[in-house]
ZAMARGU-4260 file (C-alpha; in steps of 0.2 Angstrom, whole numbers, plus 5000, padded with zeros to 4 digits):
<rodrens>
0) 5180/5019/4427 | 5179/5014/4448 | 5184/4995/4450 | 5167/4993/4454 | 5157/4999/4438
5) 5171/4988/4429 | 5168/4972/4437 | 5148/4975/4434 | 5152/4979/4416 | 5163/4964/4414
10) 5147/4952/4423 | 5134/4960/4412 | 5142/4956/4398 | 5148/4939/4401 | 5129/4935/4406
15) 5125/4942/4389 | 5138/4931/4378 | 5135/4915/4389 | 5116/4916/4386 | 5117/4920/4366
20) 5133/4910/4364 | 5125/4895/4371 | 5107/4897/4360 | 5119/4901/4345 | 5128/4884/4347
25) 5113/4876/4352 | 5104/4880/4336 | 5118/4881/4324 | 5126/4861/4330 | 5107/4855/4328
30) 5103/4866/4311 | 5121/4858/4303 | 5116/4839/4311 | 5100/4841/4302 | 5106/4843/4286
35) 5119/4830/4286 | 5106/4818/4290 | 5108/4815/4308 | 5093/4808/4319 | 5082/4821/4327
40) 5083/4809/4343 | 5103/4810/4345 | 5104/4828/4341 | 5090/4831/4354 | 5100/4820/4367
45) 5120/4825/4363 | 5121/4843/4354 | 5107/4851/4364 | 5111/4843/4380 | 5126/4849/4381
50) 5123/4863/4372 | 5112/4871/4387 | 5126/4865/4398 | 5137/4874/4389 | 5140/4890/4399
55) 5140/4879/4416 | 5154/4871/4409 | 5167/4885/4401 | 5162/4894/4416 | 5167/4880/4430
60) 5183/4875/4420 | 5189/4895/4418 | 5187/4896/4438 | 5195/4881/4442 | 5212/4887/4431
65) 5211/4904/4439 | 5211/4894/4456 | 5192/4901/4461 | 5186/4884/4464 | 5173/4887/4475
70) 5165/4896/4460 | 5166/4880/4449 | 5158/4868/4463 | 5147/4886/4468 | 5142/4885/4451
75) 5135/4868/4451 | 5127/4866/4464 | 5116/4884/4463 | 5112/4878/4445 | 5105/4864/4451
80) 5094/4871/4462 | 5090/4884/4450 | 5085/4872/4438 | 5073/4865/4450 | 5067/4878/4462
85) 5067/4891/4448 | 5063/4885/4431 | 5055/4869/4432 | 5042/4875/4446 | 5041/4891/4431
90) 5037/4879/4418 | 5026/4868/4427 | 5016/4883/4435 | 5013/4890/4414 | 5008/4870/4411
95) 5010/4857/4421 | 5018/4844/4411 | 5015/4827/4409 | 5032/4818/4413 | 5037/4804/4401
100) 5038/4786/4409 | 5055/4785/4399 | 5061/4801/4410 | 5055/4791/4426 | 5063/4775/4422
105) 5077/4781/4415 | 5082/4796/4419 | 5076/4798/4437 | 5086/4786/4445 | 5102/4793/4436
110) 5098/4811/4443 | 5095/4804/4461 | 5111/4796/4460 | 5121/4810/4452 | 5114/4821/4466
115) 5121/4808/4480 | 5139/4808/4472 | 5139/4828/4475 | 5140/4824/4493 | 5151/4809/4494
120) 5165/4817/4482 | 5166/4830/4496 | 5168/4819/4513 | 5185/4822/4512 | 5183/4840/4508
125) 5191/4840/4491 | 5187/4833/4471 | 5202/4821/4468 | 5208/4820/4450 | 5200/4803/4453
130) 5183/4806/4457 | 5182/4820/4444 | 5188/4806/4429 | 5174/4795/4436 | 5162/4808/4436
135) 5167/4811/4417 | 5168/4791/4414 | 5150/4793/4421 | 5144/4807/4410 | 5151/4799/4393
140) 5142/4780/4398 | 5128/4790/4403 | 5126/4799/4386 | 5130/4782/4379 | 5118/4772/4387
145) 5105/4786/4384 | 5105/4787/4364 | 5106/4767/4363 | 5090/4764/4376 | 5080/4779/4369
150) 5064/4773/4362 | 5060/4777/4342 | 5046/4788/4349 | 5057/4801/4358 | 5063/4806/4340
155) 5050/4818/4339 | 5051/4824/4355 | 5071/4829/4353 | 5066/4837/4338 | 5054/4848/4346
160) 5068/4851/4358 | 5082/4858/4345 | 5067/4868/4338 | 5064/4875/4353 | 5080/4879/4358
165) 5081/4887/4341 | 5064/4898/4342 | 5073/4903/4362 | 5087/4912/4352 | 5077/4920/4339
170) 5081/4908/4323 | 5077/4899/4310 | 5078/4882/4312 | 5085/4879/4295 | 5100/4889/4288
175) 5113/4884/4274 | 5126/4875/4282 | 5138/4888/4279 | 5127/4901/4290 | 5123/4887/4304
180) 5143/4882/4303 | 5147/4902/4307 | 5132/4902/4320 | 5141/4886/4328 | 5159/4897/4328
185) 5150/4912/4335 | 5143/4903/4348 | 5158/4895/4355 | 5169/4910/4354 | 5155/4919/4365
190) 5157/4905/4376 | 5174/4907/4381 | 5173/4926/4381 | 5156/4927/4389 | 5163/4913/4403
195) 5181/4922/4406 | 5171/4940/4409 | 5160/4932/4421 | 5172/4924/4430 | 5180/4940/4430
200) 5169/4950/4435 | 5161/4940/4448 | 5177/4940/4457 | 5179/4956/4456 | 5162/4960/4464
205) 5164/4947/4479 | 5181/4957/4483 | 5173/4974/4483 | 5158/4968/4490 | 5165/4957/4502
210) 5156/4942/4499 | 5164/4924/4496 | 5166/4915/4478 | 5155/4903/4483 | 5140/4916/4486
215) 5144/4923/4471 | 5144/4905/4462 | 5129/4900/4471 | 5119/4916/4465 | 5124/4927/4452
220) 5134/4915/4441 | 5121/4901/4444 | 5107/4909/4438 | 5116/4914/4425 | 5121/4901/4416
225) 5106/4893/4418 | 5098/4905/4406 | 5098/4893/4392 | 5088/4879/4400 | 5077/4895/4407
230) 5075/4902/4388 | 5072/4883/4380 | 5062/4875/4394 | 5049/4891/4394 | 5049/4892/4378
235) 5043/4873/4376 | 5032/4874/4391 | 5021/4890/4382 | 5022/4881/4367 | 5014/4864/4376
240) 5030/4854/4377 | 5032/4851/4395 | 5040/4835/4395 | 5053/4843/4384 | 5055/4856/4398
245) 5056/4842/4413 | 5066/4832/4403 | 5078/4847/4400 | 5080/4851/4415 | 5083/4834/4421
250) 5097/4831/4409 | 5107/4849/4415 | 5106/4843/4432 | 5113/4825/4426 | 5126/4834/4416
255) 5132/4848/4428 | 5136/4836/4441 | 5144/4822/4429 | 5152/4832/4415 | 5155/4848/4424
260) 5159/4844/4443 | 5170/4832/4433 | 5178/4843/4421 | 5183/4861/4433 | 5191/4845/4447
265) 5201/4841/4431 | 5203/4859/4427 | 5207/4867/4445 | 5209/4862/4463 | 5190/4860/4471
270) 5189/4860/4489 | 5174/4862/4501 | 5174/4854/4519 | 5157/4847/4518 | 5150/4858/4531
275) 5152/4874/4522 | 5139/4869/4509 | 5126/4859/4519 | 5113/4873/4519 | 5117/4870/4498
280) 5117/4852/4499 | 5102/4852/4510 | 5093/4863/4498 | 5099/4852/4482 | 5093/4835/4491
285) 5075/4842/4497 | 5071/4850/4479 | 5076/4835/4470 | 5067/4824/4482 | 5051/4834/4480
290) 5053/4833/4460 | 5058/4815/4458 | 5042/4810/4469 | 5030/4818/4461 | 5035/4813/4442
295) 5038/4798/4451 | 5023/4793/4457 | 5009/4807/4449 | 5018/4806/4433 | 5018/4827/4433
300) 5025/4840/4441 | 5009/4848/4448 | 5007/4866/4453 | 5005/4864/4471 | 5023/4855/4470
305) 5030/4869/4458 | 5024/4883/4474 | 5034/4872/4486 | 5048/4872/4476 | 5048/4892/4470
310) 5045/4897/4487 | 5059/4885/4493 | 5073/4894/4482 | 5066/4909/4488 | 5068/4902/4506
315) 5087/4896/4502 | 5091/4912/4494 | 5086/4924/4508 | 5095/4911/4520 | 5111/4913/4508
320) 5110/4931/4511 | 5109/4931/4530 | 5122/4919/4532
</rodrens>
């Protein structure tokens, strides 16, 4: 088999464990928390958060140990802008949603900031092991601080959200626990396989193709682990659950910077002088800004804003390609 064909095989099917491995895990951890008794609200704001965050995660930490940094911070950031260019203005152009005033007291200020620390960890054109401890310090006070402010009537809300991330992967929300712990196993092992083929892979197509690991982490390998919060947020925006949808994607952007920028510096070297990812950073900050204004100050993400958006990652990707 050419290199080539290889490295394609290898991407297709780490794409293909991330996306099931991550729903898997997703519905088997909330299916098991159910039935032990465990609030709707925390499983909605712990196991499913960090469930869609998942393949973001195994993926940025396996690059970091196989020194491809600039996937791991590639990964990120594209993400991100994914989430927010792609599949919030997705959602919002199915429904738009009416956005929580929880999500815009809470939440908002804590992805404005997150998305400000992705610059200042890189003045100095590297992630320190002491900037990516505080990132992850951050990510645990902020989950924290999340499940002890949530209101009692976000329990049904993060209900709706296992349920959905459940109804994305083709199950039923309640198994025995014996079938959701295998679900749960299942998951995680195509995780890891999924994340080290696609890390693979993708290397192996930038070297053929002659294209730099941060392209190919800004691109391929962010779109594709953001195929969990693409299959749950869709899913609850069809289904009339849009705040879940913003909420979701909020909550990945919050974790991608604090719990995975965090872990791959931990994991790896990260460097990046600052100037090499300003078209990213640029990108990031304008979407976000766009976002946070309207839920901000309209309470939704209206269509008009979710054209700006869609037709701004269209903008960025065609400029990633020329550059």
């Amino acid at each position: 088999m050419p290199p080539l064909a290889f490295d394609v095989g290898q991407l297709v099917a780490g794409l293909t464990l991330l996306f099931f491995g991550a729903e898997w895990l997703v519905a088997g951890a909330a299916g098991l928390a159910r039935s032990f008794g465990i609030k709707p609200l925390v499983i909605g704001l712990t196991v499913v958060a960090y469930g869609t965050s998942s393949p973001e995660l195994v993926v940025g930490i396996s690059a970091s140990l196989r020194d491809q940094g600039a996937i791991a911070l590639g990964n990120v950031i594209g993400s991100n802008i994914a989430n927010l260019g792609f599949i919030l203005a997705v959602c919002a152009l199915i429904r738009a949603p009416r956005v929580d005033r929880q999500i815009v007291v809470r939440e908002l200020p804590v992805l404005l900031v997150a998305t400000g620390l992705v610059p200042f960890v890189l003045l100095d054109a590297q992630l320190s092991d002491f900037e990516a401890g505080g990132l992850l310090v951050l990510a645990a006070s902020y989950t924290v601080w999340m499940v002890l402010t949530s209101r009692r009537g976000s329990a049904a809300d993060a209900e709706v959200m296992a349920e959905d991330a459940a109804t994305a992967a083709g199950l039923e929300p309640t198994r025995s626990r014996r079938r959701l712990a295998a679900l749960t196993i299942m998951g995680l092992v195509g995780l890891i396989v999924g994340g080290h083929l696609l890390v693979g892979g993708a290397v192996g197509i930038a070297r053929v193709a002659g294209l730099s690991d941060q392209m190919i982490g800004l691109t391929i390998v962010a779109i594709g682990t953001s195929l969990p919060e693409l299959a749950t947020s869709v899913i609850a925006a069809m289904r009339g659950h849009g705040d879940i949808a913003v909420g979701n994607v909020v909550g990945s952007n919050i974790f991608n910077v604090l719990l995975i920028l965090g872990a791959s510096g931990f994991a790896g070297e990260i460097r990046a002088p600052i100037g090499s990812v300003a078209l990213e950073l640029i990108a990031l900050g304008t979407m976000t800004t766009i976002a946070a204004v309207a839920m901000a100050t309209r309470r939704t993400v209206g269509r008009l804003e979710a054209i700006v958006m869609l037709l701004g990652y269209v903008v960025f990707l065609s400029l990633l390609a020329l550059r």
